[in-house]
PQR file with spaces between the fields and no chain letter, atoms N, CA, C, O and H, PARSE charges and radii, in Angstrom:
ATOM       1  N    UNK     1      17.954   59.419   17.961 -0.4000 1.5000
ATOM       2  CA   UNK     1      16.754   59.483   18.753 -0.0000 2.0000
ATOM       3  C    UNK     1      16.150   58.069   18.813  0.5500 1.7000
ATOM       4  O    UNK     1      15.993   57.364   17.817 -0.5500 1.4000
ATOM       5  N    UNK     2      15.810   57.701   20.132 -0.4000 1.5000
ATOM       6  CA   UNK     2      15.429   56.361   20.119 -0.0000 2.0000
ATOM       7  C    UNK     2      13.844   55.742   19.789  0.5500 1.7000
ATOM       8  O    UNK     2      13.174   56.267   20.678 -0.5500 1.4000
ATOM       9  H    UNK     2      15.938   58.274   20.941  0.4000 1.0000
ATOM      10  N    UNK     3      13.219   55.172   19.233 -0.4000 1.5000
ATOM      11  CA   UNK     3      11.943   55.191   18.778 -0.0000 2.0000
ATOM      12  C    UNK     3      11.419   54.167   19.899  0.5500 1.7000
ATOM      13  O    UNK     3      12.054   53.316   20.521 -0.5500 1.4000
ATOM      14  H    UNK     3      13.763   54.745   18.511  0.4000 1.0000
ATOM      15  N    UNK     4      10.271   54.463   19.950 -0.4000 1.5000
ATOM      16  CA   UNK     4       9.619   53.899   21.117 -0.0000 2.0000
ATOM      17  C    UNK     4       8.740   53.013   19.955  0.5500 1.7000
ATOM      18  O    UNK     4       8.294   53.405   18.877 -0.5500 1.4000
ATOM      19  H    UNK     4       9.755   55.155   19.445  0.4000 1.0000
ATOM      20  N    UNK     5       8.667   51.726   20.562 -0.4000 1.5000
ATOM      21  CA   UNK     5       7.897   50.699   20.031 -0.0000 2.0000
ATOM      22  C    UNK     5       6.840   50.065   20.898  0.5500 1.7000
ATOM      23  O    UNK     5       7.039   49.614   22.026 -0.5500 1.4000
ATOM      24  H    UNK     5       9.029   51.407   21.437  0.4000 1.0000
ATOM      25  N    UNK     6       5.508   50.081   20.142 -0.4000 1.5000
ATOM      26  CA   UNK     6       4.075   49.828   21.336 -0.0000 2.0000
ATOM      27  C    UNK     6       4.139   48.224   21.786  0.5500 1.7000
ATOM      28  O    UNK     6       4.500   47.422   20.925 -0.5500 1.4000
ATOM      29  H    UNK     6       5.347   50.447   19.226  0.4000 1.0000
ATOM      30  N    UNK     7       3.809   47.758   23.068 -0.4000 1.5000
ATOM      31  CA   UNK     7       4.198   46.529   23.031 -0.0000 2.0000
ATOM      32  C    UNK     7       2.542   45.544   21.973  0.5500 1.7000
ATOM      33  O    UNK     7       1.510   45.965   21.451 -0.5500 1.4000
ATOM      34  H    UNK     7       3.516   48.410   23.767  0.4000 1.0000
ATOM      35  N    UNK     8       2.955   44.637   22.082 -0.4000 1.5000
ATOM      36  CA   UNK     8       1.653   43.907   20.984 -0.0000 2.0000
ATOM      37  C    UNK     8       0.804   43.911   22.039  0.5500 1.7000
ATOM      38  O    UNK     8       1.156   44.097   23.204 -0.5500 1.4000
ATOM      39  H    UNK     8       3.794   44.295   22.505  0.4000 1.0000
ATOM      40  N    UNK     9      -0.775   43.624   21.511 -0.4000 1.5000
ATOM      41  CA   UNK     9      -1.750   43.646   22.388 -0.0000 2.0000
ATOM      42  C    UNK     9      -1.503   42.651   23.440  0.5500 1.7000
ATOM      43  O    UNK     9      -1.260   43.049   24.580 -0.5500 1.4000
ATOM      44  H    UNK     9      -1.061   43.473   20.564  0.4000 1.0000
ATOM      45  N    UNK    10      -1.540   41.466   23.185 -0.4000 1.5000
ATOM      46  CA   UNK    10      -1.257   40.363   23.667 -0.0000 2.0000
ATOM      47  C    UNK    10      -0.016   40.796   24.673  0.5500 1.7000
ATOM      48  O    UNK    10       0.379   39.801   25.281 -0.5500 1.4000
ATOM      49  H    UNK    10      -1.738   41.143   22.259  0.4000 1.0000
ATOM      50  N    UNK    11       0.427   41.528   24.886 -0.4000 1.5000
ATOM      51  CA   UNK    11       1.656   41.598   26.176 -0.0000 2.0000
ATOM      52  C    UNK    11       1.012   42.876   27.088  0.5500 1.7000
ATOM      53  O    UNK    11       1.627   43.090   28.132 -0.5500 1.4000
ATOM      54  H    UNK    11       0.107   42.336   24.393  0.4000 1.0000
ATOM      55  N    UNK    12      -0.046   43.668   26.840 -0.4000 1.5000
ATOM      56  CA   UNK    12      -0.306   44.503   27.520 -0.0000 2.0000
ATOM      57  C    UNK    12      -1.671   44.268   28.340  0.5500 1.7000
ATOM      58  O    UNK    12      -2.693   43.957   27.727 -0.5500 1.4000
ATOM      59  H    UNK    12      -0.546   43.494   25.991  0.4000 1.0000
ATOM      60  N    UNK    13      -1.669   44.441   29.899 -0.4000 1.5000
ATOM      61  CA   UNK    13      -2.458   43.519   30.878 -0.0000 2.0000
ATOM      62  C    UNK    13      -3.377   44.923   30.958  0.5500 1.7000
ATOM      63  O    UNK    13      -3.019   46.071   30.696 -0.5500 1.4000
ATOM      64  H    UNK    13      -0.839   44.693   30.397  0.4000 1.0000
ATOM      65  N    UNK    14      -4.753   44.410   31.434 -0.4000 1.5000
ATOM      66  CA   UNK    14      -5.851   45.105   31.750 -0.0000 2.0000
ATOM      67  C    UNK    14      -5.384   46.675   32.739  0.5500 1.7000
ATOM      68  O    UNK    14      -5.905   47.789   32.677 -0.5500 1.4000
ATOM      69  H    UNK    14      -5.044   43.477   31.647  0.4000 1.0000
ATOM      70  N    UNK    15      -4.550   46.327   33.362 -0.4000 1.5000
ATOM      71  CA   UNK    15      -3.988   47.271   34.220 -0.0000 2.0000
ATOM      72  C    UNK    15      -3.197   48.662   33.860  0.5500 1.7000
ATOM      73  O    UNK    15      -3.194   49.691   34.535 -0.5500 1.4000
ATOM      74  H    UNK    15      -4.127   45.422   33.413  0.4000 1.0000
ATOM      75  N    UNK    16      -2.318   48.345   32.228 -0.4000 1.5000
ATOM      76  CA   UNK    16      -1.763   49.234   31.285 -0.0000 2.0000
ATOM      77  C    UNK    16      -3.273   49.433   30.820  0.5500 1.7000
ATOM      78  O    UNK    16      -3.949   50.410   31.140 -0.5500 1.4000
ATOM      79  H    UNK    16      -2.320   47.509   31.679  0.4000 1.0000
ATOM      80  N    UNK    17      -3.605   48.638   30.218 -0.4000 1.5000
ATOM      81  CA   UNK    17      -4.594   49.407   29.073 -0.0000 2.0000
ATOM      82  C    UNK    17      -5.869   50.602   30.468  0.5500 1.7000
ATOM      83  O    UNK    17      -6.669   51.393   29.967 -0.5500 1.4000
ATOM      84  H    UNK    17      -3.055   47.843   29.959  0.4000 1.0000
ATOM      85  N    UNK    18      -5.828   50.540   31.165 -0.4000 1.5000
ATOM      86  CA   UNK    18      -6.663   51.355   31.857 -0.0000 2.0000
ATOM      87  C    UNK    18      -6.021   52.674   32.491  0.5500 1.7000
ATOM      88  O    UNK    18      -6.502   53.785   32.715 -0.5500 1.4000
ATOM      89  H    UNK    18      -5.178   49.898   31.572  0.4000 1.0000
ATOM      90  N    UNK    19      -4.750   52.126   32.696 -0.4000 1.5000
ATOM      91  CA   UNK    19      -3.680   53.520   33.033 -0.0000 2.0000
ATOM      92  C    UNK    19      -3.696   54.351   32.038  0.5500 1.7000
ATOM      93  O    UNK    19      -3.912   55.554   32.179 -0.5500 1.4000
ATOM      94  H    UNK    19      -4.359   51.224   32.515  0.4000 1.0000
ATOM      95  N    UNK    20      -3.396   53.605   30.593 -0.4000 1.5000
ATOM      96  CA   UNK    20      -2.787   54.723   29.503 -0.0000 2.0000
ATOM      97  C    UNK    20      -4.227   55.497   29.444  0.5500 1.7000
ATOM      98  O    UNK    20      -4.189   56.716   29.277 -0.5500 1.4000
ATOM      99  H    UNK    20      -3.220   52.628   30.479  0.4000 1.0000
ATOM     100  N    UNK    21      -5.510   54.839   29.574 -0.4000 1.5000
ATOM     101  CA   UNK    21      -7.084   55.723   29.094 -0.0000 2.0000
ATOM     102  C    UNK    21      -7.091   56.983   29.942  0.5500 1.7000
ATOM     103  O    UNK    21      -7.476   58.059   29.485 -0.5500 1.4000
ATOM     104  H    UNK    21      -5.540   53.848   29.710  0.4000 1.0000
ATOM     105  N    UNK    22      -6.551   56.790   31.490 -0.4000 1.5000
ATOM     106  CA   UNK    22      -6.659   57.758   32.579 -0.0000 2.0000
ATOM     107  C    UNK    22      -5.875   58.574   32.080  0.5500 1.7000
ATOM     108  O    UNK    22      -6.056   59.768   32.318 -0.5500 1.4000
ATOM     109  H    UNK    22      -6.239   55.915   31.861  0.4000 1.0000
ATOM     110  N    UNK    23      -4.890   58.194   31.327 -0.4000 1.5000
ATOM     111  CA   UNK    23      -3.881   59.407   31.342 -0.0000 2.0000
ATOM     112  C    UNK    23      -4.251   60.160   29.902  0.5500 1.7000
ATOM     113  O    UNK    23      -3.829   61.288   29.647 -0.5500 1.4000
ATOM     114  H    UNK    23      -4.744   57.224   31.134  0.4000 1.0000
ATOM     115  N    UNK    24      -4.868   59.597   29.234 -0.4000 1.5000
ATOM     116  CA   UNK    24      -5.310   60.057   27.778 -0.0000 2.0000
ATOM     117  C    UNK    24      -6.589   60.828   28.058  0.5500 1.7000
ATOM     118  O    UNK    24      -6.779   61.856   27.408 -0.5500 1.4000
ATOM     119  H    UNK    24      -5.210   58.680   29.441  0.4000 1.0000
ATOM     120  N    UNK    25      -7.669   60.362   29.142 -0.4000 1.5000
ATOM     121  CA   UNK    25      -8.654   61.033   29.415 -0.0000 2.0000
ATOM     122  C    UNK    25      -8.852   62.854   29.491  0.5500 1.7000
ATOM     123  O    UNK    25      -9.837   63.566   29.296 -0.5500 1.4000
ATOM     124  H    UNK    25      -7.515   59.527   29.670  0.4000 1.0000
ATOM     125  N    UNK    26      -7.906   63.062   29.740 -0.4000 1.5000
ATOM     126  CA   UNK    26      -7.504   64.923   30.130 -0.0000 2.0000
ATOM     127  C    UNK    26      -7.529   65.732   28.334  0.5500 1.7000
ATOM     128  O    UNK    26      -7.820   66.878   27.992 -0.5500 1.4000
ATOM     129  H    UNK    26      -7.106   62.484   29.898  0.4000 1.0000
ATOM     130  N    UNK    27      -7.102   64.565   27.555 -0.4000 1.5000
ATOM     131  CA   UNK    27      -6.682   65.150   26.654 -0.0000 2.0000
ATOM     132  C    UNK    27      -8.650   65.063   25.741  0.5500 1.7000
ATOM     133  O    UNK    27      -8.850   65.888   24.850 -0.5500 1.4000
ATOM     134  H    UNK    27      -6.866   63.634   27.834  0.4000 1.0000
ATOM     135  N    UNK    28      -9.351   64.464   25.959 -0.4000 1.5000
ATOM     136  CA   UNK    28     -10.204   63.553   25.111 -0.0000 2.0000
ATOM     137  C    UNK    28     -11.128   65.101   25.234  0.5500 1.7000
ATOM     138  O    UNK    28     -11.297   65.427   26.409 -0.5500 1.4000
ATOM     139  H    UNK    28      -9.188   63.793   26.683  0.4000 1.0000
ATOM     140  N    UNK    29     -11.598   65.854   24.436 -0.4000 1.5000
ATOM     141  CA   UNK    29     -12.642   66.820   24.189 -0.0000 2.0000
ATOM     142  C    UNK    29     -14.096   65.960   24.022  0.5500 1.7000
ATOM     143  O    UNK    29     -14.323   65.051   23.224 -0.5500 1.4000
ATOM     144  H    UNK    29     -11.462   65.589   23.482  0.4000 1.0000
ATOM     145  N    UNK    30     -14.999   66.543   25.031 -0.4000 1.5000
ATOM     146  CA   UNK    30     -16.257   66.492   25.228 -0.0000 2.0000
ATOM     147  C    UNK    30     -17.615   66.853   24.465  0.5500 1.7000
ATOM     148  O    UNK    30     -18.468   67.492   25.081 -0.5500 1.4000
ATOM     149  H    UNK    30     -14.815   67.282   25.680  0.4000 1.0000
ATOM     150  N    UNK    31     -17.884   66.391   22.894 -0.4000 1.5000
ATOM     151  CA   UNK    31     -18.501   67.595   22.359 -0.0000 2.0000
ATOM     152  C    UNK    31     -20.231   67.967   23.794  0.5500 1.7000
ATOM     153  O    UNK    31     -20.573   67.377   24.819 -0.5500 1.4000
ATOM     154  H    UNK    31     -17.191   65.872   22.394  0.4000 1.0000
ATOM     155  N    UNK    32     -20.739   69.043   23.136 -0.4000 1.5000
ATOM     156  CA   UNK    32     -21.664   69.299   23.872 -0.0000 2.0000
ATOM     157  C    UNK    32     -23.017   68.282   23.204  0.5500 1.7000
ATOM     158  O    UNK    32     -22.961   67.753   22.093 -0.5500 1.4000
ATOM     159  H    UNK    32     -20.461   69.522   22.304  0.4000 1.0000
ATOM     160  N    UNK    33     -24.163   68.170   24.133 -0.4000 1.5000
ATOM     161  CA   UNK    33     -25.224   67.199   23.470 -0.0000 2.0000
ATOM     162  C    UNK    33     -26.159   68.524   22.876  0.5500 1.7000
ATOM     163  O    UNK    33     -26.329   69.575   23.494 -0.5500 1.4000
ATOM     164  H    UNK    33     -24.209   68.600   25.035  0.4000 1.0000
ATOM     165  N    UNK    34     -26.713   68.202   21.528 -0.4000 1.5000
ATOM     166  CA   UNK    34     -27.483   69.206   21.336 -0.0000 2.0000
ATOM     167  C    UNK    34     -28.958   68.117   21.146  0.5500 1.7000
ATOM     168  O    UNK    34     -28.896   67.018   20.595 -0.5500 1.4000
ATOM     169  H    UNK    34     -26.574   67.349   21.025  0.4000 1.0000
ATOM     170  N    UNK    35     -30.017   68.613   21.635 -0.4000 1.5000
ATOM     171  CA   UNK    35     -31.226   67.744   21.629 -0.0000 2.0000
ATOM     172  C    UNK    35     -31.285   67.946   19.835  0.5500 1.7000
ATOM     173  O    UNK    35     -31.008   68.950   19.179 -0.5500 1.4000
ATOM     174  H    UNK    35     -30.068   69.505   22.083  0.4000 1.0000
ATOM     175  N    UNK    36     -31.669   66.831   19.450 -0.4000 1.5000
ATOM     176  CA   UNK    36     -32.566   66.873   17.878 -0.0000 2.0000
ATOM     177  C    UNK    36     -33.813   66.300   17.695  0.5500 1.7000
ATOM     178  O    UNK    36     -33.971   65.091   17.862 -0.5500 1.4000
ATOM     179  H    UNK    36     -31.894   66.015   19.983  0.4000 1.0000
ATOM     180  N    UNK    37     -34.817   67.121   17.334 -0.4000 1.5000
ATOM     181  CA   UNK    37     -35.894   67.241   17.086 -0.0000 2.0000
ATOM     182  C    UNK    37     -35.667   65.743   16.125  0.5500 1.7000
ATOM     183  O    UNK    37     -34.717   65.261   15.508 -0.5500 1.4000
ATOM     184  H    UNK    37     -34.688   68.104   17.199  0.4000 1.0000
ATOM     185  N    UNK    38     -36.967   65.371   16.362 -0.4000 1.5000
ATOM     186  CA   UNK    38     -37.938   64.192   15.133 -0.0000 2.0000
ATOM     187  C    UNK    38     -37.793   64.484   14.175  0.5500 1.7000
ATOM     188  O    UNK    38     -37.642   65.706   14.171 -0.5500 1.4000
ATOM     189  H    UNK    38     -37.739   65.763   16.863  0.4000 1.0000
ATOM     190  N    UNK    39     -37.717   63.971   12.951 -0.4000 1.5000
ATOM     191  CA   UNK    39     -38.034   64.417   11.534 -0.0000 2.0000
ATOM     192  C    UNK    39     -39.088   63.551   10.963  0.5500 1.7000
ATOM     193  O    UNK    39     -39.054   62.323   10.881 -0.5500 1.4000
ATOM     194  H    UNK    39     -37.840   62.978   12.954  0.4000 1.0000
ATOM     195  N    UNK    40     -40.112   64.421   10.546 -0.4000 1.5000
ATOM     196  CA   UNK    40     -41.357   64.283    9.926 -0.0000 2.0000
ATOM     197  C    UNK    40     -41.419   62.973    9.523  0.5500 1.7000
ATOM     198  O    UNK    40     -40.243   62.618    9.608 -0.5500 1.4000
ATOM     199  H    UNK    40     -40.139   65.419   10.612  0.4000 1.0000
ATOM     200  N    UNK    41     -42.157   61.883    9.075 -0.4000 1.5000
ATOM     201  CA   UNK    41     -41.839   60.390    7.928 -0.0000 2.0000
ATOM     202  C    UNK    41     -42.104   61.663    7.021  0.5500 1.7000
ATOM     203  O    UNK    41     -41.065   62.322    7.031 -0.5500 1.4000
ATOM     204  H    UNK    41     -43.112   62.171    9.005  0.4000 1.0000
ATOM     205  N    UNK    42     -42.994   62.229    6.303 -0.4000 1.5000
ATOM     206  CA   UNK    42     -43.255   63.020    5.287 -0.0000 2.0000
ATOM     207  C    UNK    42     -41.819   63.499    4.577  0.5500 1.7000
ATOM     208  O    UNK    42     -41.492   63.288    3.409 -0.5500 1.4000
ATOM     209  H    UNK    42     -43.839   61.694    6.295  0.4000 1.0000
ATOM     210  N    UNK    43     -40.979   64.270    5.700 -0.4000 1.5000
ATOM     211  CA   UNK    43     -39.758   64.855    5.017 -0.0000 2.0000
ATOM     212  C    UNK    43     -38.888   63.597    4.147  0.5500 1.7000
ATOM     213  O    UNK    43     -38.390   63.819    3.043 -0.5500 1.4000
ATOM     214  H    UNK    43     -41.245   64.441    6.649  0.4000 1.0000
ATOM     215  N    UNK    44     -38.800   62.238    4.852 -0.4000 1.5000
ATOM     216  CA   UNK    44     -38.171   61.539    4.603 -0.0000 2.0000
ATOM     217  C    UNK    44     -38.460   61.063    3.213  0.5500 1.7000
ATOM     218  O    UNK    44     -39.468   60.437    2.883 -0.5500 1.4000
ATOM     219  H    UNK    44     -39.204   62.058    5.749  0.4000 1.0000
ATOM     220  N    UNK    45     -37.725   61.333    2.632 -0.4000 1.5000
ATOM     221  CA   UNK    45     -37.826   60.764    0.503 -0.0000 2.0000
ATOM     222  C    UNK    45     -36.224   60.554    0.137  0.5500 1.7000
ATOM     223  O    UNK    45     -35.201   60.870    0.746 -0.5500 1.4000
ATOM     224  H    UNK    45     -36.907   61.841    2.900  0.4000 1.0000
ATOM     225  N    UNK    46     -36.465   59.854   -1.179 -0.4000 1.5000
ATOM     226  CA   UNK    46     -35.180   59.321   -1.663 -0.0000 2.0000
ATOM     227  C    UNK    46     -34.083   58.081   -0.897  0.5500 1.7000
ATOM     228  O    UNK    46     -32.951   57.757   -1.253 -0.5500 1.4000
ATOM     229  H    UNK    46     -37.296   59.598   -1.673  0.4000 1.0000
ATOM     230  N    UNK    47     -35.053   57.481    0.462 -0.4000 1.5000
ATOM     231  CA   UNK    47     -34.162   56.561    0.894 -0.0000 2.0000
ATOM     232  C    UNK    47     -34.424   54.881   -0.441  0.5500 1.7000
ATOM     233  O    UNK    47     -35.528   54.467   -0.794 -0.5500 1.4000
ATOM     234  H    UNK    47     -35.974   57.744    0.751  0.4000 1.0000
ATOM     235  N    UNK    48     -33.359   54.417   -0.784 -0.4000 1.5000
ATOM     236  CA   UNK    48     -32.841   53.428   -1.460 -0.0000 2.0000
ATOM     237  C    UNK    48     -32.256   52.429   -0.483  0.5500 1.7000
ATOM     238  O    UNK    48     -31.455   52.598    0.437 -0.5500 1.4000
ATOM     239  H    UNK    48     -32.462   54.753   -0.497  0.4000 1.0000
ATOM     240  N    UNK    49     -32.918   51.254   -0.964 -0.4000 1.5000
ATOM     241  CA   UNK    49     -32.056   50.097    0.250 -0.0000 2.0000
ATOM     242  C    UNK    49     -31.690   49.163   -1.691  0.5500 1.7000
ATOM     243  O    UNK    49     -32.263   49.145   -2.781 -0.5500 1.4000
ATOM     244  H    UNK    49     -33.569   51.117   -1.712  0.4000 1.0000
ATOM     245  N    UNK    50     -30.776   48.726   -1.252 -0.4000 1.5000
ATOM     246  CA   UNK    50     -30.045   47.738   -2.282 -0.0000 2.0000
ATOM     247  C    UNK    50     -30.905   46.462   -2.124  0.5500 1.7000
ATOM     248  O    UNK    50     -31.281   46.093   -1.011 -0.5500 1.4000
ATOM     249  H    UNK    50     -30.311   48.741   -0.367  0.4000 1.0000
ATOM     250  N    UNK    51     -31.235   45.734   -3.367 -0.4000 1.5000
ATOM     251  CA   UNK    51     -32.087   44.645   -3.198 -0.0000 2.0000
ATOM     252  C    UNK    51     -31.303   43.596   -2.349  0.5500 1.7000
ATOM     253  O    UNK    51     -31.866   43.169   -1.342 -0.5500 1.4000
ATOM     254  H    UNK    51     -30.929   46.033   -4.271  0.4000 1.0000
ATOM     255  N    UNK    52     -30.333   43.242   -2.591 -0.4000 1.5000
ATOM     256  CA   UNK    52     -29.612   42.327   -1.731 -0.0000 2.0000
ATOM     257  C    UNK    52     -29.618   42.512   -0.265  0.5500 1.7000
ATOM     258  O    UNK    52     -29.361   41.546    0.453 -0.5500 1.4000
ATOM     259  H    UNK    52     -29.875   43.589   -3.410  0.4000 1.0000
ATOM     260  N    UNK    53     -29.814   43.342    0.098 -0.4000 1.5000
ATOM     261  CA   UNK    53     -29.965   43.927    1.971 -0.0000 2.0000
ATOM     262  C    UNK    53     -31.198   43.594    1.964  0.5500 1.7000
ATOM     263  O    UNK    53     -31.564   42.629    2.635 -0.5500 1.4000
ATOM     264  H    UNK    53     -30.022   44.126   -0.486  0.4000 1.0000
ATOM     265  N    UNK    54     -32.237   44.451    1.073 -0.4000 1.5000
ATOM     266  CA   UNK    54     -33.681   44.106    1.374 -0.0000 2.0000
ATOM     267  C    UNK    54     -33.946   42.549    1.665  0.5500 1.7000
ATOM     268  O    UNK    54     -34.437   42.191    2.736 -0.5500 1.4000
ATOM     269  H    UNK    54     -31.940   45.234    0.528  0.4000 1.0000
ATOM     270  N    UNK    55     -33.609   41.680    0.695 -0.4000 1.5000
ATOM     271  CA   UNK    55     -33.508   40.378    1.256 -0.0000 2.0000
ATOM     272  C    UNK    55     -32.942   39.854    1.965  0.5500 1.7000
ATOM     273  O    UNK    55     -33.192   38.669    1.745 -0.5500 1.4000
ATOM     274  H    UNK    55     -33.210   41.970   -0.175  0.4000 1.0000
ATOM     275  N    UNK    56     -32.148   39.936    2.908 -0.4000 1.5000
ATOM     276  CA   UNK    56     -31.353   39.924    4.293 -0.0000 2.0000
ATOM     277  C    UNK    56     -32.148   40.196    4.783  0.5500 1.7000
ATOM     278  O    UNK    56     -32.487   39.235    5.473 -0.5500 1.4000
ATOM     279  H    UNK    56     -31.945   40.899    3.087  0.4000 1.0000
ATOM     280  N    UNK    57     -32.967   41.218    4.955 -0.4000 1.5000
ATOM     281  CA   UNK    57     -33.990   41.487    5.782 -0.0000 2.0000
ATOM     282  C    UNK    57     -35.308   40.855    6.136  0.5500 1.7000
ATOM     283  O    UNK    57     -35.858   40.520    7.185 -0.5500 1.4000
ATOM     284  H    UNK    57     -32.691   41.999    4.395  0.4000 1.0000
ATOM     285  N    UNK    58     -35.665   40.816    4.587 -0.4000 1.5000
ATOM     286  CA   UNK    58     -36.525   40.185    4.664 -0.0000 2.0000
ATOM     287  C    UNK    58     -36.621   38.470    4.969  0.5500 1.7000
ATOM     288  O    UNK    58     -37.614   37.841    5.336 -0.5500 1.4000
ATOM     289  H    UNK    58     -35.219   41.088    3.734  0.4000 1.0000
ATOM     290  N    UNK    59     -35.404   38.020    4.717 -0.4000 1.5000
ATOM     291  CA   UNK    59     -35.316   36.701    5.333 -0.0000 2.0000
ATOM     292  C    UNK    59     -34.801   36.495    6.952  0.5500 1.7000
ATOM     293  O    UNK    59     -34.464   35.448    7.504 -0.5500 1.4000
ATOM     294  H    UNK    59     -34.598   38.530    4.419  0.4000 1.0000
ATOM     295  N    UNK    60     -34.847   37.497    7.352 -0.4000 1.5000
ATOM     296  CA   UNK    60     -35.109   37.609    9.114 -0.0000 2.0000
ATOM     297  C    UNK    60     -36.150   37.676    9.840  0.5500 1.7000
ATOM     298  O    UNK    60     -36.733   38.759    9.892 -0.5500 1.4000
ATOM     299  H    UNK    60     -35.120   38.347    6.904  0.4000 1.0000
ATOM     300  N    UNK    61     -36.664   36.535   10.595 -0.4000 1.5000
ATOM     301  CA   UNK    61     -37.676   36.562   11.172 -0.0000 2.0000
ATOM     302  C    UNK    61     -37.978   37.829   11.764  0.5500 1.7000
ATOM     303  O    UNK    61     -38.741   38.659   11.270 -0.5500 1.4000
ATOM     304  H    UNK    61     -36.191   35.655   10.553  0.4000 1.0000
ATOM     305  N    UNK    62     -37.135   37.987   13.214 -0.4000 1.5000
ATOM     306  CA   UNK    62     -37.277   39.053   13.666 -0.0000 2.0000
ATOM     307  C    UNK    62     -37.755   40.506   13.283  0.5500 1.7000
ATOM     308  O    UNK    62     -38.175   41.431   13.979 -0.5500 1.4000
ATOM     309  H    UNK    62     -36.515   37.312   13.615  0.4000 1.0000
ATOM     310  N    UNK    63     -37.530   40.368   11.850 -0.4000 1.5000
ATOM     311  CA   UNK    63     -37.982   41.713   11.301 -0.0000 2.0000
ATOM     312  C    UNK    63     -39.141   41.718   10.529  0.5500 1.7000
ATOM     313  O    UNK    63     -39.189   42.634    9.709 -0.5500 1.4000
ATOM     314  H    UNK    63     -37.190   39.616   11.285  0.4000 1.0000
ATOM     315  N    UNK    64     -40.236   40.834   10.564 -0.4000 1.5000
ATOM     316  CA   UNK    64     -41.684   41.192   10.044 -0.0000 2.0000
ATOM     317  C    UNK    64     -42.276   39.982   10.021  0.5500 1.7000
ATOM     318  O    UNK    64     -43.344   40.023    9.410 -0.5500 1.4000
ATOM     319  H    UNK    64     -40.196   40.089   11.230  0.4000 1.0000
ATOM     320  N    UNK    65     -41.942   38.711   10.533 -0.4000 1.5000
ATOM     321  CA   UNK    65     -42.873   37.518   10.338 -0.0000 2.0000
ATOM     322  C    UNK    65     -43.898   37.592   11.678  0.5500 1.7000
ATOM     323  O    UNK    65     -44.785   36.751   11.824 -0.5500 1.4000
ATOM     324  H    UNK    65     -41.075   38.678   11.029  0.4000 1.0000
């Protein structure tokens, strides 16, 4: 039996990679959207951020100066 080998990215042109999606598309399951409600800040307890992130953060302007 002969094994089929994928070609490397680098050899496959915009034109394959959009064919194989069309043809994979039929197969791809849709889940359904279910709306989700807000959750309270109140409910929210037990979140932990690692000190090392916290300071990533906090040494980002963007995020509170």
């Amino acid at each position: 039996m002969p094994k089929h080998i994928a070609p490397r990215e680098s050899e496959m042109n915009l034109a394959e990679l959009r064919g194989d999606c069309a043809r994979m598309a039929p197969h791809w399951v849709v889940p359904t959207k279910t709306a989700t409600a807000p959750v309270a800040p109140s409910l929210i307890h037990g979140v932990t951020v690692p000190p090392a992130s916290a300071r990533l953060i906090d040494a980002m302007s963007e995020y509170g100066d």
